[in-house]
C-alpha positions as CSV (number, residue, x, y, z in Angstrom):
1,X,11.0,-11.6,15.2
2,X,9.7,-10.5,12.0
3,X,5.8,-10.4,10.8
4,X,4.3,-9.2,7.3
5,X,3.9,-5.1,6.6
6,X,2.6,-3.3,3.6
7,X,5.8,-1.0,2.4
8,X,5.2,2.1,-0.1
9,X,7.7,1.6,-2.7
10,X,7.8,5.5,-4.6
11,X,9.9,5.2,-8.1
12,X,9.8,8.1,-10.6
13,X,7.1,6.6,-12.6
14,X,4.8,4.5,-9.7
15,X,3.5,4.5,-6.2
16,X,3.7,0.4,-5.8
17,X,2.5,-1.3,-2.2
18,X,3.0,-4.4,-1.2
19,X,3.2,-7.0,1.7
20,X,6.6,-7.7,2.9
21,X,8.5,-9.5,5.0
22,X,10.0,-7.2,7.8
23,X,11.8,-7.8,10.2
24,X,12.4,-6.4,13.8
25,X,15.6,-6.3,16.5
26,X,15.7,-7.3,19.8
27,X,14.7,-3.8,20.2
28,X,11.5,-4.2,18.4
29,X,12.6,-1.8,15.7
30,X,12.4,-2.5,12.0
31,X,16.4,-4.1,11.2
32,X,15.2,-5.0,7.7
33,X,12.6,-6.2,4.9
34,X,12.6,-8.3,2.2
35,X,13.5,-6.8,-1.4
36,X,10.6,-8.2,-2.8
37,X,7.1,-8.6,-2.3
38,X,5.5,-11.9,-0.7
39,X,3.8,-14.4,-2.7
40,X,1.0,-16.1,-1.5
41,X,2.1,-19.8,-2.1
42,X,3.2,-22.4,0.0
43,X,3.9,-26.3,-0.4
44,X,0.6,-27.4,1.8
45,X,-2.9,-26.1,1.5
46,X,-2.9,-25.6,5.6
47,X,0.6,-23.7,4.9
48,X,-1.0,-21.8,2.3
49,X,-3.9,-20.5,5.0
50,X,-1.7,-19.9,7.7
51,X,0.3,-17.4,5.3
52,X,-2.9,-16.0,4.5
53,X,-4.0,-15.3,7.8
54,X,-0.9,-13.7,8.7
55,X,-0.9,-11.9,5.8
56,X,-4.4,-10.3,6.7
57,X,-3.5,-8.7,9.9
58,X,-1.3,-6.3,8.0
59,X,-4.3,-4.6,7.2
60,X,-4.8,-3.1,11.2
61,X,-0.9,-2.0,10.8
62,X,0.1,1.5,9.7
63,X,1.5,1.3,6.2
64,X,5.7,1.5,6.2
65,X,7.2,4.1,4.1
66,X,10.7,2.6,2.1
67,X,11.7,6.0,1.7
68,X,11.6,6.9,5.7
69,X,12.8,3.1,6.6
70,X,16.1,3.6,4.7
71,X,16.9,7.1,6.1
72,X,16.0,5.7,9.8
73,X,18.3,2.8,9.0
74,X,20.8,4.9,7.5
75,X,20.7,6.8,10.5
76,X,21.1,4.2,12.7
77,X,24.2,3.1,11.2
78,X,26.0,6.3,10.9
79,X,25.2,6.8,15.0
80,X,26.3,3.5,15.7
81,X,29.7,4.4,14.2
82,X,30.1,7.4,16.2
């Protein structure tokens, strides 16, 4: 499964957010995301509005932090191997 997210990308210059593609386990938890941000294109025009309709519902979703997703992933792993 996987649906689109804003992520909060922190650098030492910039705050950056973007939508992204994340995506989930069978768990439902966030396994991974795309490195960059979405484009809004696509080879049809009703392609093109699909996209941005999916696109708009990450608006009602609770922005992602990169920053806490890589620790809880990191996390993850190093339990896993335990």
């Amino acid at each position: 499964m996987w649906n689109y997210r804003v992520i909060k990308k922190v650098t030492k210059e910039e705050i950056i957010y973007g939508i992204y593609e994340v995506y989930y386990n069978d768990k439902e938890e966030i396994d991974s995301w795309t490195t960059n941000p979405t484009d809004l294109s696509n080879d049809t025009f009703d392609g093109l509005r699909d996209n941005y309709l999916m696109m708009a519902e990450v608006f009602i979703n609770p922005i992602l932090d990169e920053q806490e997703l890589i620790k809880k992933i990191t996390e993850k792993i190093i339990w896993s191997k335990c």
